[in-house]
MOPAC internal coordinates of N, CA, C and O (Angstrom, degrees):
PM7 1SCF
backbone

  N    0.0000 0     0.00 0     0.00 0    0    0    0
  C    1.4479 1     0.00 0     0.00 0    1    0    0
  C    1.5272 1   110.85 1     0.00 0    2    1    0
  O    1.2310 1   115.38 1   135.25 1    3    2    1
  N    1.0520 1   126.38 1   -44.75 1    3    2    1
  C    1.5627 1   150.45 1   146.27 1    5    3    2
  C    1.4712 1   113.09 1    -7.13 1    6    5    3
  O    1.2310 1   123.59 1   118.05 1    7    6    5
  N    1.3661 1   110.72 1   -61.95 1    7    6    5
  C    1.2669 1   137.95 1   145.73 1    9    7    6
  C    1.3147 1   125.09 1   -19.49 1   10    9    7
  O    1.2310 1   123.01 1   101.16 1   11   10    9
  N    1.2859 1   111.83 1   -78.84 1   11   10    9
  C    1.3343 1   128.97 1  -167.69 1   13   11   10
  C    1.5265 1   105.51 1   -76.69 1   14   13   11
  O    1.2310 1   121.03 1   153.08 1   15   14   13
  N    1.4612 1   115.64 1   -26.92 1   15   14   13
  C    1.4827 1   108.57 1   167.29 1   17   15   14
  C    1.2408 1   110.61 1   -72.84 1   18   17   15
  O    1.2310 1   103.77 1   145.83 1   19   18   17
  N    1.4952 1   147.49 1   -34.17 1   19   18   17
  C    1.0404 1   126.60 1   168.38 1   21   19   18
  C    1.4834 1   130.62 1   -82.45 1   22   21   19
  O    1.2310 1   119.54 1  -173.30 1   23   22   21
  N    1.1150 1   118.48 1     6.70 1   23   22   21
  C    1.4530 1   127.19 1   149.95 1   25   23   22
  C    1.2420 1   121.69 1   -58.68 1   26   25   23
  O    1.2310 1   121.75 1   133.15 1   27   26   25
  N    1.8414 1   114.25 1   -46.85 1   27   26   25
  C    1.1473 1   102.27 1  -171.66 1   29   27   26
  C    1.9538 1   110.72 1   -89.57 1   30   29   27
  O    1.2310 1   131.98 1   170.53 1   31   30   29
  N    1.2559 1    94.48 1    -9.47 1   31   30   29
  C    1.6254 1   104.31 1   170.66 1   33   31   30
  C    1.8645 1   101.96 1   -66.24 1   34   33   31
  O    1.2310 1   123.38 1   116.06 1   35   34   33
  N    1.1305 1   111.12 1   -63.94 1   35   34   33
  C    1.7524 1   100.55 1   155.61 1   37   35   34
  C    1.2878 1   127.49 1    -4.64 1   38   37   35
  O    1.2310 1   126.59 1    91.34 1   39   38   37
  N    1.5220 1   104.93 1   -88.66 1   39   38   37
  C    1.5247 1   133.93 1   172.18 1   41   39   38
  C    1.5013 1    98.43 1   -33.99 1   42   41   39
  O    1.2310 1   110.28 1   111.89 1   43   42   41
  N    1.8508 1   135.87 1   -68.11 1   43   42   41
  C    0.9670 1   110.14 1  -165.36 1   45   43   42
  C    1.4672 1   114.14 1   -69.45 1   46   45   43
  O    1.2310 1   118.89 1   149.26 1   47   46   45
  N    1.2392 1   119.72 1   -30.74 1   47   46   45
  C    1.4792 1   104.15 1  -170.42 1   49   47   46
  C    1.5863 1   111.00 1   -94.32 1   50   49   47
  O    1.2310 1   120.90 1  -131.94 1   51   50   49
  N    1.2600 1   115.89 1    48.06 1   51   50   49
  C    1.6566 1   144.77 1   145.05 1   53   51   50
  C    1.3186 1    95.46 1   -96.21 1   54   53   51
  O    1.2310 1   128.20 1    98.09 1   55   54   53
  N    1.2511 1   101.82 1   -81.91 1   55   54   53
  C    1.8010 1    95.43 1   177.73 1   57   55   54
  C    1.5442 1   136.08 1   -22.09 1   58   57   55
  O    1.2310 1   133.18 1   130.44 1   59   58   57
  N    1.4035 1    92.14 1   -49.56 1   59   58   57
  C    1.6792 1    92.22 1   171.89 1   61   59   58
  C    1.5167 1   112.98 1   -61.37 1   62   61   59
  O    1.2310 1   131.48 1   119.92 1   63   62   61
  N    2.0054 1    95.44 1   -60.08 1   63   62   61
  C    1.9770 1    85.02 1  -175.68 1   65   63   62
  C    1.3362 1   137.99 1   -62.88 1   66   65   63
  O    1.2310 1   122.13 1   173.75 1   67   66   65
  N    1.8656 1   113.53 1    -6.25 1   67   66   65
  C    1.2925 1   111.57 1   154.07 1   69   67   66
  C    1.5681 1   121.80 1   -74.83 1   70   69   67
  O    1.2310 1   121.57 1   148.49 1   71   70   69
  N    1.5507 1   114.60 1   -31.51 1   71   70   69
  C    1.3168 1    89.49 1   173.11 1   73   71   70
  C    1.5580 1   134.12 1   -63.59 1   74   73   71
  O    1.2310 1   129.05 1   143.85 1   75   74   73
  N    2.0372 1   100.17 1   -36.15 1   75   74   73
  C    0.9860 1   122.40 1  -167.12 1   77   75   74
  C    2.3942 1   109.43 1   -78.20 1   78   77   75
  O    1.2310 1   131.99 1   139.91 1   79   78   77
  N    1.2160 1    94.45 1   -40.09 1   79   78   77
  C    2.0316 1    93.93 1   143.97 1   81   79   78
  C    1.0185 1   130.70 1   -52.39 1   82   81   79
  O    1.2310 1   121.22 1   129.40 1   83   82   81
  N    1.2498 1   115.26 1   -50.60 1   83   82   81
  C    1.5509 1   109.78 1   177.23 1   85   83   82
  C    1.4937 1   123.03 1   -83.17 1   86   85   83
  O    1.2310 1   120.63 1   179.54 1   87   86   85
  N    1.3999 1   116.40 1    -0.46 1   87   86   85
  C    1.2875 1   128.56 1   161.83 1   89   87   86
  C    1.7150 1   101.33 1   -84.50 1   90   89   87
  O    1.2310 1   106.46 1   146.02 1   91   90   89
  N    0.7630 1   142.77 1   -33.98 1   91   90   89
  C    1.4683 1   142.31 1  -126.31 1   93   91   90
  C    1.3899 1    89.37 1  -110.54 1   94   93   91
  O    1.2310 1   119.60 1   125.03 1   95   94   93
  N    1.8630 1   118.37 1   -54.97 1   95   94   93
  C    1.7452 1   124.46 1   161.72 1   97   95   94
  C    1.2460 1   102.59 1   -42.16 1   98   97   95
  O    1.2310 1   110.20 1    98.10 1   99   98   97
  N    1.1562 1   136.01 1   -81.90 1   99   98   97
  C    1.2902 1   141.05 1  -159.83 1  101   99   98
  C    1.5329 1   104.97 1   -53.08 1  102  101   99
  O    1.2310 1   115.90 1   132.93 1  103  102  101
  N    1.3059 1   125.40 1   -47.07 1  103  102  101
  C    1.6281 1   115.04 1   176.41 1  105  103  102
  C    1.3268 1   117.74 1   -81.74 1  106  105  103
  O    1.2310 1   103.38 1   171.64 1  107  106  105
  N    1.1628 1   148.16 1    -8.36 1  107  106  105
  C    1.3820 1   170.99 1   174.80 1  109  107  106
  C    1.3315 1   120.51 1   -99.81 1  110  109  107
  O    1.2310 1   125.03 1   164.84 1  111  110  109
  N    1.1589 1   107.94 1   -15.16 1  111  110  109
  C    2.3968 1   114.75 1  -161.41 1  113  111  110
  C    1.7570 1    76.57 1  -116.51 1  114  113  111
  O    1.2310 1   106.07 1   139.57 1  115  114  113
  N    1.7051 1   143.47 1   -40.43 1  115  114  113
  C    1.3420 1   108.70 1  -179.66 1  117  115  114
  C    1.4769 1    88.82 1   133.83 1  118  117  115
  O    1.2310 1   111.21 1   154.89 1  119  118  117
  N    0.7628 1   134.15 1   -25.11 1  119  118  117
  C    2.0621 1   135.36 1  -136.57 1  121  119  118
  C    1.3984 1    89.75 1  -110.82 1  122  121  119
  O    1.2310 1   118.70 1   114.54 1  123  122  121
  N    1.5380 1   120.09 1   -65.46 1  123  122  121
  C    1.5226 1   117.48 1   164.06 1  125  123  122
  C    1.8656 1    94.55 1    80.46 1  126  125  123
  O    1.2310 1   127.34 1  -125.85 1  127  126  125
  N    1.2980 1   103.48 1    54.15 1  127  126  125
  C    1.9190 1    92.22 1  -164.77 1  129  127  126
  C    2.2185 1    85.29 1  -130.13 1  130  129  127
  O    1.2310 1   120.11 1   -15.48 1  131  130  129
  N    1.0706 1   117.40 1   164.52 1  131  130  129
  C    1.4573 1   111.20 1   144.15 1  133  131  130
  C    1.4195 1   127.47 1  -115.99 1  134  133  131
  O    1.2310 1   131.13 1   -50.06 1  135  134  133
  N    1.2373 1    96.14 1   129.94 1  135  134  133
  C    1.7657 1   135.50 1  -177.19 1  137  135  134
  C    1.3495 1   104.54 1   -55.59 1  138  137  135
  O    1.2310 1   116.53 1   -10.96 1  139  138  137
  N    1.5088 1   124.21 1   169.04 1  139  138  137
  C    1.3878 1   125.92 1   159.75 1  141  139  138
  C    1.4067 1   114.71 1   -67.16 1  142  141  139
  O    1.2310 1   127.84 1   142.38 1  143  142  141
  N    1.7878 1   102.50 1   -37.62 1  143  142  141
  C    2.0040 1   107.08 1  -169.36 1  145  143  142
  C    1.1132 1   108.41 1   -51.00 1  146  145  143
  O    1.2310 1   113.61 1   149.93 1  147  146  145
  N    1.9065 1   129.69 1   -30.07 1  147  146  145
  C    1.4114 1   113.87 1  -167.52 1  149  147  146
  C    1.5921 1   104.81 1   -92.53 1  150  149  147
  O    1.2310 1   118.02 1   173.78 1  151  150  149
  N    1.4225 1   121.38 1    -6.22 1  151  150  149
  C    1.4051 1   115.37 1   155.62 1  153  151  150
  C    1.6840 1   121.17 1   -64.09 1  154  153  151
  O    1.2310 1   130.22 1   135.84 1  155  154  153
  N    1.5728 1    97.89 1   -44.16 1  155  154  153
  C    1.8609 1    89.58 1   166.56 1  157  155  154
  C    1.3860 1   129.32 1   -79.68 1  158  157  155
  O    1.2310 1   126.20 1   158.52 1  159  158  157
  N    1.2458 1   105.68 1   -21.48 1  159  158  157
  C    1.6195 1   106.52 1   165.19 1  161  159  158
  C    1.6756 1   117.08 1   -69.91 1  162  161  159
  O    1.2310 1   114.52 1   154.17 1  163  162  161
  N    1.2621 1   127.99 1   -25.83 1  163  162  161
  C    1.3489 1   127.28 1   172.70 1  165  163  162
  C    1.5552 1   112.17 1   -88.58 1  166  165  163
  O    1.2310 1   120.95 1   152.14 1  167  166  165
  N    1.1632 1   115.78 1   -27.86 1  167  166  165
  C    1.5780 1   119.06 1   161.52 1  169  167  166
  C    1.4404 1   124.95 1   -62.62 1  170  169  167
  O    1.2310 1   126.81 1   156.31 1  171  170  169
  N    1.2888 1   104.51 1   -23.69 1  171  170  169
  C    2.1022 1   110.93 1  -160.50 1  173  171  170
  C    2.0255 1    61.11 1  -107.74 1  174  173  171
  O    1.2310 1   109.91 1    99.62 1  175  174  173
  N    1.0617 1   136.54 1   -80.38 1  175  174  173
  C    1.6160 1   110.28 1  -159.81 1  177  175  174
  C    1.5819 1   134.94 1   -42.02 1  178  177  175
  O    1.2310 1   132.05 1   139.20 1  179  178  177
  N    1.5904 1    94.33 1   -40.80 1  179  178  177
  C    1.7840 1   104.38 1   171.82 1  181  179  178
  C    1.4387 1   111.55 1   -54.31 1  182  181  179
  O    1.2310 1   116.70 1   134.21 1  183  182  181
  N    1.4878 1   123.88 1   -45.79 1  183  182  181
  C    1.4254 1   147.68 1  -176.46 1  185  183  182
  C    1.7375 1   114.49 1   -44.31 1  186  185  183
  O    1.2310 1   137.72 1   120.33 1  187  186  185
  N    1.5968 1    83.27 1   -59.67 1  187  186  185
  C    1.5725 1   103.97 1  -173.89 1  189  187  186
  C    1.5217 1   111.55 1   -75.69 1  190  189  187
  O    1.2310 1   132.41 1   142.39 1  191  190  189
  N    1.2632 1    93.63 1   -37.61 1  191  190  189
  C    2.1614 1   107.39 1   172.78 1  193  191  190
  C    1.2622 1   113.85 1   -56.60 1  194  193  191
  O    1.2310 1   123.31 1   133.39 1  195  194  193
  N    1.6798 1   111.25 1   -46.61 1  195  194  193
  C    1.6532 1   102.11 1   178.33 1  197  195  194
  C    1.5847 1   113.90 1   -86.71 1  198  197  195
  O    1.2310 1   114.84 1   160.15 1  199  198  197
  N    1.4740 1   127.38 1   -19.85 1  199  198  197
  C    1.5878 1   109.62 1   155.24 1  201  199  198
  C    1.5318 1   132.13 1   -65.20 1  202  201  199
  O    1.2310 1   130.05 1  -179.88 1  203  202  201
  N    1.5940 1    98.23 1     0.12 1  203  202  201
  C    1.8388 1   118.21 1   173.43 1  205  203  202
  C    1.6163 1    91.96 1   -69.17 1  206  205  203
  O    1.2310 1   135.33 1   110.57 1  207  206  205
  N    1.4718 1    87.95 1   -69.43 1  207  206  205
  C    1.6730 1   107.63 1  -160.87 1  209  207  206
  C    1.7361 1   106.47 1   -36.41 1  210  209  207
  O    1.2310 1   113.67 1   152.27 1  211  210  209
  N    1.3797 1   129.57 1   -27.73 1  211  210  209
  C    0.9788 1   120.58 1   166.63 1  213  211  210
  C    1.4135 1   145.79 1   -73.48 1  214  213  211
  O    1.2310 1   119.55 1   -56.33 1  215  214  213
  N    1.6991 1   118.47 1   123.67 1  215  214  213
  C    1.6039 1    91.12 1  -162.40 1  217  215  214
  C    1.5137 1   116.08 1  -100.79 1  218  217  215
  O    1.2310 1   138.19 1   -80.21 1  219  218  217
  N    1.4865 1    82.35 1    99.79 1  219  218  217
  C    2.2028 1   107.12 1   170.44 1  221  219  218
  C    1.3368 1    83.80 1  -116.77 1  222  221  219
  O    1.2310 1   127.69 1   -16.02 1  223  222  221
  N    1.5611 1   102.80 1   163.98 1  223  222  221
  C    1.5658 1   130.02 1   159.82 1  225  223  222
  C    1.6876 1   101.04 1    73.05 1  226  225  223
  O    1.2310 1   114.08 1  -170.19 1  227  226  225
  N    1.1462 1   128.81 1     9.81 1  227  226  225
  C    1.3867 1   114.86 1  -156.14 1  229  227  226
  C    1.8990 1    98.15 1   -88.61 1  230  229  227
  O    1.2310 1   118.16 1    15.06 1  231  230  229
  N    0.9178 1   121.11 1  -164.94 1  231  230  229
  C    1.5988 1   105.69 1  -156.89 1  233  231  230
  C    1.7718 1    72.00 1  -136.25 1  234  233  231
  O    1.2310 1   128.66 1   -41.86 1  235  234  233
  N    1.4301 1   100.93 1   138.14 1  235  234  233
  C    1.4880 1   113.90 1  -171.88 1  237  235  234
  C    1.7166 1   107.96 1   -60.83 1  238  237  235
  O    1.2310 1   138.86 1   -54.10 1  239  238  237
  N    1.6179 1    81.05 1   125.90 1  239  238  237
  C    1.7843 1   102.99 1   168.24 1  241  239  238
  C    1.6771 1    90.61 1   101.10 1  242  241  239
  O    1.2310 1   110.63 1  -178.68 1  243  242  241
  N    0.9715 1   135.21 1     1.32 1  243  242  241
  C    1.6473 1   138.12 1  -162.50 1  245  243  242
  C    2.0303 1    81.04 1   -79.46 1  246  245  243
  O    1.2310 1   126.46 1   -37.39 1  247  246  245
  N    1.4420 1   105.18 1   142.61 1  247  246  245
  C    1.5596 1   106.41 1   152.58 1  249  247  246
  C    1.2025 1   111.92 1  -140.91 1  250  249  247
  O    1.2310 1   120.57 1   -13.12 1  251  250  249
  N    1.4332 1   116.52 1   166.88 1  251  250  249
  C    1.4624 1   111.77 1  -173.65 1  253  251  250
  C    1.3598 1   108.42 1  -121.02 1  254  253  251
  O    1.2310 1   139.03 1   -23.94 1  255  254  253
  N    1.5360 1    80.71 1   156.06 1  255  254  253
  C    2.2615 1   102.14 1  -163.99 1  257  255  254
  C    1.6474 1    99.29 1   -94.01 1  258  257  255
  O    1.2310 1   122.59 1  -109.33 1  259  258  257
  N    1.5829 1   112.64 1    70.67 1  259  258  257
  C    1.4165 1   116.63 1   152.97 1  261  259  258
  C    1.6764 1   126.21 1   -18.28 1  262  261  259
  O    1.2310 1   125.75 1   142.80 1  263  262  261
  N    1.1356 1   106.55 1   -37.20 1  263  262  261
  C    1.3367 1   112.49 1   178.15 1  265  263  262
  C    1.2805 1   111.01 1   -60.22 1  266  265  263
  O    1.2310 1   130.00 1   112.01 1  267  266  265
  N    1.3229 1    98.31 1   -67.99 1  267  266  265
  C    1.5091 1   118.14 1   166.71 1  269  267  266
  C    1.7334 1   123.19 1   -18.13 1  270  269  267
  O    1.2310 1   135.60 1   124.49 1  271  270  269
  N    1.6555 1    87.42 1   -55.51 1  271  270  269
  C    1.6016 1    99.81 1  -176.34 1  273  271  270
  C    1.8203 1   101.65 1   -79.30 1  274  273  271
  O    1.2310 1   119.87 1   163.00 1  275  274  273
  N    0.9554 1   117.86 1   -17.00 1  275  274  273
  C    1.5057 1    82.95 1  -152.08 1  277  275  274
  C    1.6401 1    98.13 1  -110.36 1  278  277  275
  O    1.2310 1   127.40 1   175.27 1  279  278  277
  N    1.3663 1   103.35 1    -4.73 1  279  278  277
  C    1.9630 1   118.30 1   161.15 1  281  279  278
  C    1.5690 1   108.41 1   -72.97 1  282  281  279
  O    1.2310 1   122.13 1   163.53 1  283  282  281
  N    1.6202 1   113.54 1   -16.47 1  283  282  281
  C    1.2937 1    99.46 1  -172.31 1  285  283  282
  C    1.6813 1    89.76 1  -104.96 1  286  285  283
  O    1.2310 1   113.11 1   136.92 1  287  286  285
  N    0.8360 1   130.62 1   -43.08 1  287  286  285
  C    1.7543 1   132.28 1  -173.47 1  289  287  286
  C    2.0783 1    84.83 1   -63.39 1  290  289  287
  O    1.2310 1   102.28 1   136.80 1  291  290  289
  N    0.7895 1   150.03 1   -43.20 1  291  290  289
  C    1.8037 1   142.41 1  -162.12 1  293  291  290
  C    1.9767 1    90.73 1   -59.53 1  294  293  291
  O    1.2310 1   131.28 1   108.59 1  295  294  293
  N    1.8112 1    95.84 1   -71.41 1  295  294  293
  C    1.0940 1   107.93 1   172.57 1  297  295  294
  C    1.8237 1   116.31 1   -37.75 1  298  297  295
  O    1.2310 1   126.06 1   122.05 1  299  298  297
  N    1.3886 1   105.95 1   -57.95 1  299  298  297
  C    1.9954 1    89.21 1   172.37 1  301  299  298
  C    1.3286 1   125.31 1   -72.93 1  302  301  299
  O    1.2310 1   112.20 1   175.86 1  303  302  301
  N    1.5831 1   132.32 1    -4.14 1  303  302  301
  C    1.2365 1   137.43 1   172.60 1  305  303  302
  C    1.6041 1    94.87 1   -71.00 1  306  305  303
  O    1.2310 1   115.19 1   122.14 1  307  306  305
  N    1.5835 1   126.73 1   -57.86 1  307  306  305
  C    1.5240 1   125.74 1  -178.81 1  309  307  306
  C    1.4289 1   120.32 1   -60.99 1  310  309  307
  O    1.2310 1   124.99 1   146.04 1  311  310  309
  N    1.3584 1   108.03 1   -33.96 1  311  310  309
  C    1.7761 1   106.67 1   176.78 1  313  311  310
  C    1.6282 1    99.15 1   -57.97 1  314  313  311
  O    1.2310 1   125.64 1   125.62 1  315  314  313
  N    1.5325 1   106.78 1   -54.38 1  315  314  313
  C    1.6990 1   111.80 1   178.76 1  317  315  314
  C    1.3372 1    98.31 1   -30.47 1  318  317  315
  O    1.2310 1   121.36 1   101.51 1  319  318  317
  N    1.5683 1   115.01 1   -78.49 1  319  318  317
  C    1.5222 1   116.12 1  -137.54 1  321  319  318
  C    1.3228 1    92.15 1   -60.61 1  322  321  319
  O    1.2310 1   115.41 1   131.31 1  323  322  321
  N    1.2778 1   126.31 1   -48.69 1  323  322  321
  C    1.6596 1   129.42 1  -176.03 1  325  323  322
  C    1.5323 1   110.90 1   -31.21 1  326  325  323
  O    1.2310 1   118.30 1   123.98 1  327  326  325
  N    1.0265 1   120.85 1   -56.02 1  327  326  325
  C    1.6104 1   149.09 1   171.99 1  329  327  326
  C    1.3542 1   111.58 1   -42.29 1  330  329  327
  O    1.2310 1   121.33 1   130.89 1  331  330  329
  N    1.1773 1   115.06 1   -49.11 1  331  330  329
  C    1.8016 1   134.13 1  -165.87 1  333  331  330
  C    1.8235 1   101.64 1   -91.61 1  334  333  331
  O    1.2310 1   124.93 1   137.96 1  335  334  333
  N    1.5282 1   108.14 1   -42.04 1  335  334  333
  C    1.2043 1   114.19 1   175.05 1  337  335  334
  C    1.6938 1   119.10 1   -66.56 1  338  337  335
  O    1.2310 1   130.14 1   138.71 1  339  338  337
  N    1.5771 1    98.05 1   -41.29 1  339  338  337
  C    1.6525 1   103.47 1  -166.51 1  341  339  338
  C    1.5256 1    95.38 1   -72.77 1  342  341  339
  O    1.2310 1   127.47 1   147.83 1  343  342  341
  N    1.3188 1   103.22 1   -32.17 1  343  342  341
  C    1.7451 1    99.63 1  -166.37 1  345  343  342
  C    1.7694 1   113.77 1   -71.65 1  346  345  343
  O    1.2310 1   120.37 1   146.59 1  347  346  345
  N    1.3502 1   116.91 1   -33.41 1  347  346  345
  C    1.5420 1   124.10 1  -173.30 1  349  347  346
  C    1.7689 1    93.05 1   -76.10 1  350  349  347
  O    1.2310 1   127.02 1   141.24 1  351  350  349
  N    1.5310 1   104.11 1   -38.76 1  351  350  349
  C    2.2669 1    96.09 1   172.81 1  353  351  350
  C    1.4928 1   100.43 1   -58.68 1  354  353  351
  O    1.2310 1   114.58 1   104.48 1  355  354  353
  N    1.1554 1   127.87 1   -75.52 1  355  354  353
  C    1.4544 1   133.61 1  -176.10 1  357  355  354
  C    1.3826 1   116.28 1    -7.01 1  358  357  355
  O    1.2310 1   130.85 1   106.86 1  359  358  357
  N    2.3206 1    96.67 1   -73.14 1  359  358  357
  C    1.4966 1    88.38 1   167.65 1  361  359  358
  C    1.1487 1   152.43 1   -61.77 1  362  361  359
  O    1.2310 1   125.64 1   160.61 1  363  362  361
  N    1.7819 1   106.76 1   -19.39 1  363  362  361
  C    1.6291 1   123.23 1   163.71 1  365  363  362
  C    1.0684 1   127.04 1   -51.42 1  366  365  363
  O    1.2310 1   127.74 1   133.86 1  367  366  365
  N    1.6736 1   102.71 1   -46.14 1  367  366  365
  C    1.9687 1    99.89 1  -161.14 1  369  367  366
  C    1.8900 1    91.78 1  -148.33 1  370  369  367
  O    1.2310 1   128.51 1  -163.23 1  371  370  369
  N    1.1717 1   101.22 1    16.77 1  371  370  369
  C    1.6858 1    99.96 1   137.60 1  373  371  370
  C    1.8428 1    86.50 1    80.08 1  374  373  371
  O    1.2310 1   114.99 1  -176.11 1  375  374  373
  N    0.8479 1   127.11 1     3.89 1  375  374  373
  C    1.7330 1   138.82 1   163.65 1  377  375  374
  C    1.3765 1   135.39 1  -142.88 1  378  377  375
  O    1.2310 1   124.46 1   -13.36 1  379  378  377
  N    1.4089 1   109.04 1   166.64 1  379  378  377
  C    1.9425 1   101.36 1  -160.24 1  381  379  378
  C    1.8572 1    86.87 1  -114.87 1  382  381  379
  O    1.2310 1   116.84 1   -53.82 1  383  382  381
  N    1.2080 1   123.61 1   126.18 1  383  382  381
  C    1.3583 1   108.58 1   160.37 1  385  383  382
  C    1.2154 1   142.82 1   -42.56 1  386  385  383
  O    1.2310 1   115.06 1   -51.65 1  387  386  385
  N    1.3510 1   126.97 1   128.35 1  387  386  385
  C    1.1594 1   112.08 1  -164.14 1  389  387  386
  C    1.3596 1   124.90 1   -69.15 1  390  389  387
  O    1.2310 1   119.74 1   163.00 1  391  390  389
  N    1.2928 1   118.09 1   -17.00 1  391  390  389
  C    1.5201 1   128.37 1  -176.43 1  393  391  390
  C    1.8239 1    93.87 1   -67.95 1  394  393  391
  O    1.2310 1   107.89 1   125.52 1  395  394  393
  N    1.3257 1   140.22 1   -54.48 1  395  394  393
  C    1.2512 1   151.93 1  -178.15 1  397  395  394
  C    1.4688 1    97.68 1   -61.42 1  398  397  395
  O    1.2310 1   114.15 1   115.50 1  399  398  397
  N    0.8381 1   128.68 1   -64.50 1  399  398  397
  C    2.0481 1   135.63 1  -175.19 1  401  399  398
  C    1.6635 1    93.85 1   -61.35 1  402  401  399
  O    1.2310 1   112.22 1   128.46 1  403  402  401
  N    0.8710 1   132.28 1   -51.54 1  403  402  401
  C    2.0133 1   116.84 1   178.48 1  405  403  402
  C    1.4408 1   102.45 1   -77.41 1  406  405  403
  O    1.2310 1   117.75 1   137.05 1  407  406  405
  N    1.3837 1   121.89 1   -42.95 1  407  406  405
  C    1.4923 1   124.64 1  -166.06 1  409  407  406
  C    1.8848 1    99.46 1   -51.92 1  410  409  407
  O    1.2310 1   124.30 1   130.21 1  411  410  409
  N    1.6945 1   109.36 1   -49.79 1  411  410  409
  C    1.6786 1   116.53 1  -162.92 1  413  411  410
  C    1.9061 1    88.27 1   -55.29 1  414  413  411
  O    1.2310 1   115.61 1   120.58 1  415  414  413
  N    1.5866 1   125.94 1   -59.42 1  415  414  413
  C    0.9355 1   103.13 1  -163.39 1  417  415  414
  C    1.2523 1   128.78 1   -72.93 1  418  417  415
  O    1.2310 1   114.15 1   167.64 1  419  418  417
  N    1.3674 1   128.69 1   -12.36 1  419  418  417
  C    1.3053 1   164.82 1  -139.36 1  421  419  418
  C    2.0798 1    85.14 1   -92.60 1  422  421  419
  O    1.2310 1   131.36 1    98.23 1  423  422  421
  N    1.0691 1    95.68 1   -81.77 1  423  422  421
  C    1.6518 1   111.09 1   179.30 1  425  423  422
  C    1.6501 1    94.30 1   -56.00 1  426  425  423
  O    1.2310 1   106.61 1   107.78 1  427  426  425
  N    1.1357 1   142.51 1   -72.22 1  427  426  425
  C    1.3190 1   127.93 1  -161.24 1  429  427  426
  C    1.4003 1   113.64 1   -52.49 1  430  429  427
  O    1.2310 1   113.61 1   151.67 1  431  430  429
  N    1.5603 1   129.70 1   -28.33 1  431  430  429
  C    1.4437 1   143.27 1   147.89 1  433  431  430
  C    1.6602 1   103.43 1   -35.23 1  434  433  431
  O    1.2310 1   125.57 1   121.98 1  435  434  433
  N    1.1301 1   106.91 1   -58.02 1  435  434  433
  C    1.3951 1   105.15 1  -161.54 1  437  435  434
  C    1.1362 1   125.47 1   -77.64 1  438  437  435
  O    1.2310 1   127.09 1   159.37 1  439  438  437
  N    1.3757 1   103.97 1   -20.63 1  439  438  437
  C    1.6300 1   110.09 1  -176.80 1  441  439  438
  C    1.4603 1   108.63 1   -96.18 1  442  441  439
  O    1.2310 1   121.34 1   176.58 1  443  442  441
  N    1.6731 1   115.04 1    -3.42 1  443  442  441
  C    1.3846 1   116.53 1   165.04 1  445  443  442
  C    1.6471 1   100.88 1   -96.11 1  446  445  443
  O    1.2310 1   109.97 1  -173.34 1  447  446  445
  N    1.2567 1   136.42 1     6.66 1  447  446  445
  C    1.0232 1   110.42 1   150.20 1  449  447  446
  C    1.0100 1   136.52 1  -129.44 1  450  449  447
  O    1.2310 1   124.50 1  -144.53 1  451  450  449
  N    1.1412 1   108.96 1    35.47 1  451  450  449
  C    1.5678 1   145.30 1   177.70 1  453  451  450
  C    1.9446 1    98.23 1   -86.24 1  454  453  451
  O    1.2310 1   129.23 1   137.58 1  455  454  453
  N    1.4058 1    99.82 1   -42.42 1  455  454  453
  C    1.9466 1   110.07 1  -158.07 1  457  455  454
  C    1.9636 1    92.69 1   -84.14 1  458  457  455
  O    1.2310 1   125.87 1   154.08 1  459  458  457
  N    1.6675 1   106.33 1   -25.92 1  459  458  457
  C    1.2564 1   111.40 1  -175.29 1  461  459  458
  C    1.9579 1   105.65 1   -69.81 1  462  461  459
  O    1.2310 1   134.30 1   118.35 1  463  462  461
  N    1.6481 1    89.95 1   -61.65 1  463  462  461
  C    1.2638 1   103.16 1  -157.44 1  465  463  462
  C    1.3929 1   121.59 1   -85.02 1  466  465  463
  O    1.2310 1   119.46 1  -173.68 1  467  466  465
  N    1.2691 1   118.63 1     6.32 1  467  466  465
  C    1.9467 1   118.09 1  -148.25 1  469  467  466
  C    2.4322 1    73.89 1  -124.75 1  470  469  467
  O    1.2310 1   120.10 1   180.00 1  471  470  469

């Protein structure tokens, strides 16, 4: 079981570096727009985060820092909306704000070092 929890601990932190790559192209390559990849990279992370959030596989006496989880799931509900928001501006007026386009990577920084450091 041990196992299989760190598979899906894997899986999320794929998740992150596609979202957090395809943010990084897009802010770095010039275009500054959001892509579909950082919709699947925040989807395969939310996914993989809440089969974390569950406690299977944990190695006896292990407990989990709710806090932990549920500052990092607040933080992926806002990267979302950021995502959903920048993308419906985009299609309107042909750009993502920039406060929303630094903010997505800004928070995806943070919530990886939130999982590092907390």
């Amino acid at each position: 079981m041990e196992t299989l929890r760190h598979i899906v601990l894997f899986v999320h932190l794929v998740g992150f570096a596609v979202l957090f790559g395809a943010w990084a192209v897009q802010a770095f390559g010039g275009k500054r727009e959001i892509v579909k990849l950082m919709h699947i990279g925040v989807t395969i992370a939310a996914v993989a985060g809440l089969a974390l959030a569950a406690p299977w596989g944990l190695p006896e006496g292990a407990e989990m820092n709710y806090a932990k989880i549920g500052t990092k799931l607040v933080i992926l509900l806002i990267i979302g909306a950021f995502l959903g928001i920048g993308q419906a501006r985009q299609r309107k007026s042909g750009q993502v704000p920039t406060a929303l386009f630094w903010g997505i990577g800004l928070l995806t920084l943070v919530n990886a070092g939130i999982a590092v450091i907390w």
